[in-house]
C-alpha positions as CSV (number, residue, x, y, z in Angstrom):
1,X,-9.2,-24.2,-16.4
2,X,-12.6,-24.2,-14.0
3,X,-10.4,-25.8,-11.5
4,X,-7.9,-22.8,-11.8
5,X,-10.0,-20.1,-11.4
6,X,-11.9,-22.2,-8.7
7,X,-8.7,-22.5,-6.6
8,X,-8.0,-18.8,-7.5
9,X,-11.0,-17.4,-6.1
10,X,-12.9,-20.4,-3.8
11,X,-16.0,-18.8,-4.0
12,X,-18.8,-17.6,-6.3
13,X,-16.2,-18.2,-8.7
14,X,-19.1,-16.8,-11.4
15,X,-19.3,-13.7,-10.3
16,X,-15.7,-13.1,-8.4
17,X,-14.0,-14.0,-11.9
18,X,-15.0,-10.7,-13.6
19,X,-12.2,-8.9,-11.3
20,X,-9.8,-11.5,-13.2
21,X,-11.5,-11.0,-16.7
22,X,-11.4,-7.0,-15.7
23,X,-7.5,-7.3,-14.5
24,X,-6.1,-9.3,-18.1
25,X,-8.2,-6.4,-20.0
26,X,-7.1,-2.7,-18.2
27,X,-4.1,-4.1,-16.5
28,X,-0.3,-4.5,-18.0
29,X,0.2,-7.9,-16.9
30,X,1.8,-8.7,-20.5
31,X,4.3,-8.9,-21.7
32,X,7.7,-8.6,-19.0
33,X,7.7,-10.1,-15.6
34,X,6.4,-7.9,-12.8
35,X,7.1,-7.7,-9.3
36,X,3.8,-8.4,-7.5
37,X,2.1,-8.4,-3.9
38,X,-0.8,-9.5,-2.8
39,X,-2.2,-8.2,0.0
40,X,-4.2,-10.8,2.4
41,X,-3.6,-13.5,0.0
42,X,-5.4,-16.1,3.0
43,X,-4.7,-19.5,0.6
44,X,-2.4,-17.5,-1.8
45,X,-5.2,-17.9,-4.6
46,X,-4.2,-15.0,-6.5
47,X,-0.4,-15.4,-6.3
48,X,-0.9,-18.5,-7.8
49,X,-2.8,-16.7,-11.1
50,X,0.1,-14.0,-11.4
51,X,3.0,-16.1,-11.0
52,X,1.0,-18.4,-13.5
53,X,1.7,-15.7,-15.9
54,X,5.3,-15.4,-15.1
55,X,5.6,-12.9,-12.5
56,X,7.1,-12.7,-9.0
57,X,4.9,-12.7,-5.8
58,X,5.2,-11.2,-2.2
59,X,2.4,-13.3,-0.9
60,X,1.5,-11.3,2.6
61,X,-1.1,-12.0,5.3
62,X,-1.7,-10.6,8.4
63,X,-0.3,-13.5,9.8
64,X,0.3,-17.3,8.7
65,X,0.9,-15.9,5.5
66,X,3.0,-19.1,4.4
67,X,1.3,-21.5,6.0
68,X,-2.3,-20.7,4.5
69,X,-1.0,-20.1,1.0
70,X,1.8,-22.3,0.3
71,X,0.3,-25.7,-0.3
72,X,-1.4,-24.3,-3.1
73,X,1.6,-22.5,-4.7
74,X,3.4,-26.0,-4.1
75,X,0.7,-28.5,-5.8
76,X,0.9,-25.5,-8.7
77,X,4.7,-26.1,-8.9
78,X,5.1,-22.1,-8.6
79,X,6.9,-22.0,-5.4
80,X,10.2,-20.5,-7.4
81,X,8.1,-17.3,-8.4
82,X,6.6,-16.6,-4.9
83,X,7.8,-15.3,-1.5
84,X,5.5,-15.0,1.8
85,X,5.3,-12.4,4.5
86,X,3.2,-11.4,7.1
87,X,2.2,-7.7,6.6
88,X,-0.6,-5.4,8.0
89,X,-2.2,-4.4,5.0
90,X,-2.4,-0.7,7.0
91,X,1.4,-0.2,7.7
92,X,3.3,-2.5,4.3
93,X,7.0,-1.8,5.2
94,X,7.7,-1.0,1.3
95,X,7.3,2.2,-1.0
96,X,7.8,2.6,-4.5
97,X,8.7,-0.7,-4.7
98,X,6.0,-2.9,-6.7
99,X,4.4,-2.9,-10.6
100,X,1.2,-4.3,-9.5
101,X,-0.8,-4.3,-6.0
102,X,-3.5,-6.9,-5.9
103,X,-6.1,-7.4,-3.4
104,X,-9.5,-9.2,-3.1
105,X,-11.9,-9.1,0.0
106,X,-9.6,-7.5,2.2
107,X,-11.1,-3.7,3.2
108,X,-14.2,-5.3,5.0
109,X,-11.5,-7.0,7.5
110,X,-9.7,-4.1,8.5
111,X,-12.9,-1.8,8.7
112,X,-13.6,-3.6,11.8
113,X,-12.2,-0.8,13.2
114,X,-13.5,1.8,11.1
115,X,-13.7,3.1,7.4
116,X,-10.4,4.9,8.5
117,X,-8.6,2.1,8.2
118,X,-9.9,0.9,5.1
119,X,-8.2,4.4,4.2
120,X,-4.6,3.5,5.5
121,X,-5.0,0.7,4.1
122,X,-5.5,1.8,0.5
123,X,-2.8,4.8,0.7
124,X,-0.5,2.1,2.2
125,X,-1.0,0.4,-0.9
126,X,-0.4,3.3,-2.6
127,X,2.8,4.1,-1.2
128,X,4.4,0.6,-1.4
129,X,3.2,1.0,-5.6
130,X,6.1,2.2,-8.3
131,X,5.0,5.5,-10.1
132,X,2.8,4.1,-12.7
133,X,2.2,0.8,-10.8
134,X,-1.2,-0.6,-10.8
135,X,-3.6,-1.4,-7.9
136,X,-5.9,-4.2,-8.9
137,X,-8.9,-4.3,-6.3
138,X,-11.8,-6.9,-6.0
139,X,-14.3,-6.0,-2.9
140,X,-17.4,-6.8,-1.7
141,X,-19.9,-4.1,-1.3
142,X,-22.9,-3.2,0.9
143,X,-25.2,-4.4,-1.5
144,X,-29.1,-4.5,-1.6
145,X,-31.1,-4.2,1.6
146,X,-31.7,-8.0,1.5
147,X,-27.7,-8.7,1.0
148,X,-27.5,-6.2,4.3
149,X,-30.6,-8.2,6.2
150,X,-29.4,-11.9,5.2
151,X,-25.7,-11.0,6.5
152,X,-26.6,-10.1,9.5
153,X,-28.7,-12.3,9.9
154,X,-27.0,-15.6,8.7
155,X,-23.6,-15.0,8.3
156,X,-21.4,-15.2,12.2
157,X,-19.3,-12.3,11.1
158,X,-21.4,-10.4,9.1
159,X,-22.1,-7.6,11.9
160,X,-18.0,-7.3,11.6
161,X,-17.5,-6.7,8.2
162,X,-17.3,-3.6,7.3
163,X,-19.0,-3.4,3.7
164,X,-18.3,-0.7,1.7
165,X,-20.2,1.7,-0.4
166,X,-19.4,2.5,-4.5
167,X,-18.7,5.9,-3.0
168,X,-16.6,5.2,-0.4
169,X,-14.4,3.4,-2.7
170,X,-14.0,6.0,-4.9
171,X,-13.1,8.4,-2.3
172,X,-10.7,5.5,-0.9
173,X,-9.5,5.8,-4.6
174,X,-8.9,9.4,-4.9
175,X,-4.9,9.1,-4.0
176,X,-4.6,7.0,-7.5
177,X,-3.9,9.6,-10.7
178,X,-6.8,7.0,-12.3
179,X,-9.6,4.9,-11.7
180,X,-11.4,1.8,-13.9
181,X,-14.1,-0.1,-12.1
182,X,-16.9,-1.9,-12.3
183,X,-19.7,-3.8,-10.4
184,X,-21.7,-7.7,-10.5
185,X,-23.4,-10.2,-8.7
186,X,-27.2,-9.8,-6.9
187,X,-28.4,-13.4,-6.6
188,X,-25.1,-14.9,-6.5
189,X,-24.2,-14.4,-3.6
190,X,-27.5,-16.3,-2.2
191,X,-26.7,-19.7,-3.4
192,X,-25.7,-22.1,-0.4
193,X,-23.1,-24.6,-3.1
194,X,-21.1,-23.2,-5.4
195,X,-23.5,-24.9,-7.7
196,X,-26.3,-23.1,-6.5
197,X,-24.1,-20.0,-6.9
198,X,-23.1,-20.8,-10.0
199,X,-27.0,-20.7,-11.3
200,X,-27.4,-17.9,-9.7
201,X,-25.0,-15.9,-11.0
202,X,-25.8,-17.1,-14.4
203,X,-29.5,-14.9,-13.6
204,X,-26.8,-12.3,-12.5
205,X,-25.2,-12.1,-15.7
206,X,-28.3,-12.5,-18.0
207,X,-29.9,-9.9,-17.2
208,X,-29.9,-8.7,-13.2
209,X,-27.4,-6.7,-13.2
210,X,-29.1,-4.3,-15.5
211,X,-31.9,-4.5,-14.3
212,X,-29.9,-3.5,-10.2
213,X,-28.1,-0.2,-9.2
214,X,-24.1,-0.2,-9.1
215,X,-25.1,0.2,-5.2
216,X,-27.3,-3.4,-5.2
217,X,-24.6,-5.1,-6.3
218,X,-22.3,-6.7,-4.1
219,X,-19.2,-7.0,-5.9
220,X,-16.7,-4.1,-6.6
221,X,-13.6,-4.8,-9.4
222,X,-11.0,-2.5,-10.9
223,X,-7.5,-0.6,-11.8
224,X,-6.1,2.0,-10.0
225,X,-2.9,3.3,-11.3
226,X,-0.5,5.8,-9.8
């Protein structure tokens, strides 16, 4: 199951998997088959885990959407319960047509050119969602003043990024008739291994993230349904 979620997320798997955790818990994905997208799906991680549980999967990039993604969906033999298009995440061609909208570290991308953007990109989501279809959002946040200083610092694109804010996710948000959310991860995100990570995030989990604002934190997770 480690390997899964590993293949799922790729990174600070500790920490990223209480979107996943979050999503089982607030969001319907029992029970009948759902029509799903994914929005920049890069290897297809998260198509993999819904059509896993039996639904069907638009897996959409920018661009190279099924050349990034499908050898995973292939080794998971899931290939008959997922499609691939490329799609700007600010303009998706579709509108009240999915039960579930999933994306994870996708608004930082597109706020290259502003928090605008990030804006389209969410009420394009929102359009493209059935009445009472659910968003299911994983982000990474502006963190702590040291996550901010070590980015731009070590990272080659973190002066690109576009991080957001707790806030400016919310106002994001404010299109959706409701809102579930949480936050994680302060050391995690540190680690150079995954196995470094991995400690790490266990300090996260133990006890750092009570001790840490919601706006130290660098990981945003949650439901939004319209």
């Amino acid at each position: 199951m480690r390997d899964t979620i590993a293949d799922v997320l790729q990174w600070d798997v500790a920490n990223w998997s209480a979107a996943l955790d979050f999503w089982q818990k607030r969001a319907p994905l029992h029970g009948k088959p759902l029509d799903c997208l994914e929005i920049g799906a890069n290897s297809g991680g998260i198509s993999m885990w819904l059509a896993r549980q039996g639904h069907s999967v638009l897996c959409s990039d920018l661009g190279g959407a099924e050349q990034r993604a499908r050898p995973l969906i292939e080794r998971h033999g899931l290939l008959d319960r997922v499609t691939f298009q490329d799609l700007d995440a600010t303009a998706i061609p579709y509108k009240n047509r999915f039960d579930i909208v999933v994306f994870k570290s996708v608004l930082g991308g597109i706020g290259y050119d502003g928090a605008e953007k990030q804006r389209e990109a969410i009420a394009s989501m929102h359009r493209a969602l059935k009445p009472g279809g659910s968003l299911l959002f994983a982000e990474n946040l502006t963190g702590s003043a040291l996550h901010r200083y070590l980015r731009a610092r070590y990272i080659r694109w973190g002066t690109r990024w576009r991080y957001v804010t707790v806030d400016e996710m919310r106002d994001f948000l404010n299109v959706f008739s409701s809102v579930e959310f949480g936050t994680t991860g302060f050391f995690g995100a540190l680690g150079r291994s995954e196995k470094q990570r991995r400690m790490l995030a266990t300090i996260d989990h133990l006890g750092i993230n009570a001790l840490v604002p919601p706006s130290w934190r660098y990981v945003i997770y949650g439901v939004a349904k319209k």
